[in-house]
C-alpha positions in Angstrom: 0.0 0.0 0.0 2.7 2.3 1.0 4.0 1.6 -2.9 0.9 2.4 -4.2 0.9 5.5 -2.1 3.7 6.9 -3.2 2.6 6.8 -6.5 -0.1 9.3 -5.9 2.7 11.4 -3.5 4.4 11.6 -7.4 8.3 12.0 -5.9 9.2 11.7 -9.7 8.4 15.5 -9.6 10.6 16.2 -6.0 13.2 14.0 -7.5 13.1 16.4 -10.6 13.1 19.5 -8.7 16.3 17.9 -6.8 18.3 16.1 -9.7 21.5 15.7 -7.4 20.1 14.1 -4.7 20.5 10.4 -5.1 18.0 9.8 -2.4 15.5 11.5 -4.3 16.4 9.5 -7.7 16.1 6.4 -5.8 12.3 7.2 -4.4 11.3 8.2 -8.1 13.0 5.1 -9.6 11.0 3.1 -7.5 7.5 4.3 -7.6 7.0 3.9 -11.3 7.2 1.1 -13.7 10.4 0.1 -15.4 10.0 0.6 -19.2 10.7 -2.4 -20.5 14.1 -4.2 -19.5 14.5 -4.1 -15.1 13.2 -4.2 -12.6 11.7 -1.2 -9.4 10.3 -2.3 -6.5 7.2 -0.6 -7.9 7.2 -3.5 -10.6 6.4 -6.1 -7.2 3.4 -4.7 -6.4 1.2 -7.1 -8.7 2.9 -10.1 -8.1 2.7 -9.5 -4.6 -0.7 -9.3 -4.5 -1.4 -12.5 -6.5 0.8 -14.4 -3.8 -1.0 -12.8 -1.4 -4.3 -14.6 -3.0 -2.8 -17.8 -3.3 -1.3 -18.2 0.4 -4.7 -17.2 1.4 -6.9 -19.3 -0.9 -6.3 -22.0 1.4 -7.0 -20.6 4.8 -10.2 -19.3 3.3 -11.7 -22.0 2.0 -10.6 -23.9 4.8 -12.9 -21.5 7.1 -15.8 -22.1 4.4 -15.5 -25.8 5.1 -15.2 -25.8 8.9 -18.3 -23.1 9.0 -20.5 -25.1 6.7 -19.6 -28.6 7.2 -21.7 -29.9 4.3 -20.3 -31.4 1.5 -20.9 -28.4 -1.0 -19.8 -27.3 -4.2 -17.6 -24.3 -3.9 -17.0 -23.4 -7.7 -20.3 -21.2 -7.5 -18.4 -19.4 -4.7 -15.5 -19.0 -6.1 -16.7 -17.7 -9.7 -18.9 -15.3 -7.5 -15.3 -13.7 -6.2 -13.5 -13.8 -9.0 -16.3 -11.8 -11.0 -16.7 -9.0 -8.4 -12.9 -8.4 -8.5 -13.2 -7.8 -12.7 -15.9 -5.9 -12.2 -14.1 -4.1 -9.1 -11.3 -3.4 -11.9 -13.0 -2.5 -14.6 -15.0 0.1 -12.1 -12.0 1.7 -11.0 -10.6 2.1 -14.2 -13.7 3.7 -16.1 -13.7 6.2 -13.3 -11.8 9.2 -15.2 -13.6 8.0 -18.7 -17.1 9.2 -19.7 -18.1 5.1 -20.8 -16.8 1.7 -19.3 -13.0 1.3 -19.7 -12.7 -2.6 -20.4 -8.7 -3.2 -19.9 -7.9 -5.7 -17.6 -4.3 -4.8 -16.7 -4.7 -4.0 -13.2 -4.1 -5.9 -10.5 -7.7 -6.6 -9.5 -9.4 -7.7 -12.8 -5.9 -9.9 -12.9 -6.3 -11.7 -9.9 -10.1 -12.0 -10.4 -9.2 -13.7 -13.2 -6.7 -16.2 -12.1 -8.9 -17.1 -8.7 -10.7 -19.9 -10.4 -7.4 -21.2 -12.0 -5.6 -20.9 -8.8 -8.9 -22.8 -6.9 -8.1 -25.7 -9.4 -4.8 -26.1 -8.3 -5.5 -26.2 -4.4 -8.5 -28.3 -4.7 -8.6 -30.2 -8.0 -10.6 -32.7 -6.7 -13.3 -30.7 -7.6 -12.1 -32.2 -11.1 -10.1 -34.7 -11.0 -11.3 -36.7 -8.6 -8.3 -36.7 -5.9 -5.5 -37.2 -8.1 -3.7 -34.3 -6.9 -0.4 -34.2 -7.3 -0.4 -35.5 -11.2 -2.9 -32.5 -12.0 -0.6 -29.9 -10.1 2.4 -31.2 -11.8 0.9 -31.5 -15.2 -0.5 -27.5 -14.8 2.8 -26.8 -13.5 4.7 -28.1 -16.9 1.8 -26.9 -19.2 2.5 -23.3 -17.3 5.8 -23.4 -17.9 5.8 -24.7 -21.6 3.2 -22.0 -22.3 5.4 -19.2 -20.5 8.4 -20.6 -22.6 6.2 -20.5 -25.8 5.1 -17.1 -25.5 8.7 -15.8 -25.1 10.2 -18.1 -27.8 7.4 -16.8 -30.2 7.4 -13.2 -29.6 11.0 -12.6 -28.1 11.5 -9.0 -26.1 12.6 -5.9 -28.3 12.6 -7.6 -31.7 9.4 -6.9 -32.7 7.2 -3.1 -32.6 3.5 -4.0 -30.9 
C-alpha cells in the first residue's frame, strides 16, 4: 500500500526538482514502472498481491468448510469472487472515462481472473477426482511450456506492438 501510495505522493516530480540528490532518484526510480528491460520495487506490487491470494486461498476456504460442514460445491463461490474483483477493476478504471474502460491490466481484474485457475490447483478434486499431485504437476509443466512458448514466439525488443 505504501508503494501504491507513493505513486499518488508523485516523488518523480521532487526527484526532478532535486536532480542531485540520489536519495530523491532512488524514491522516483521506485515508484513507477520500469520501461521495459529491469526491474523497481514498484514492478512487485502485482505479483505481490497475486501471492498474497494464493497463500490465502487455502486458509479461506478452509474456514468455508469448517463453517459449513456440508459437502458443498464451492465453484459457485469462487466464480462469484473472482467476478466482483473484474468488475471491481474495470470500475476503478472507467472512473476518469465518460463510458466503461474494459482493460484488464490492473491488479484486480488480474487476480479475479486467475482465482478460479488458482482454486483448481488447491482443490482439484473438484475435477479430478483426488489425483492431486499428477494435475498440479501437469499444470505446473503446461504453465511453464506456455510461459516458454510465449517468449520463444514473440522474443522481447525484436518486434514493434
Amino acid at each position: 500500500m505504501l508503494l501504491m501510495m507513493a505513486e499518488v505522493l508523485q516523488f518523480s516530480r521532487v526527484a526532478a526538482a532535486y536532480p542531485t540528490s540520489l536519495f530523491w532518484r532512488i524514491l522516483a526510480f521506485n515508484q513507477t514502472h520500469v520501461e521495459w528491460f529491469g526491474c523497481s520495487l514498484h514492478d512487485t506490487i502485482q505479483p505481490g498481491f497475486s501471492f498474497l491470494v494464493g497463500v490465502a486461498l487455502p486458509y479461506s476456504i478452509a474456514r468455508r468448510i469448517a463453517r459449513v460442514r456440508a459437502s458443498r460445491n464451492y465453484s459457485g463461490i469462487v466464480l462469484w469472487r473472482s467476478l466482483l474483483l473484474v468488475a471491481l477493476g474495470v470500475f476503478l478504471r472507467s472512473m476518469d472515462h465518460s463510458m466503461t474502460y474494459f482493460t484488464f491490466e490492473d491488479t484486480l481484474s488480474q487476480i479475479g481472473f486467475g482465482y478460479p485457475f488458482l482454486f483448481l490447483l488447491g482443490f482439484p478434486s473438484s475435477i479430478t477426482g483426488g489425483a492431486k499431485w499428477v494435475w498440479v504437476w501437469a499444470v505446473l509443466c503446461l504453465i511453464l511450456l506456455g510461459y516458454w512458448l510465449a517468449w520463444a514466439l514473440y522474443p522481447a525488443g525484436t518486434r514493434e506492438f
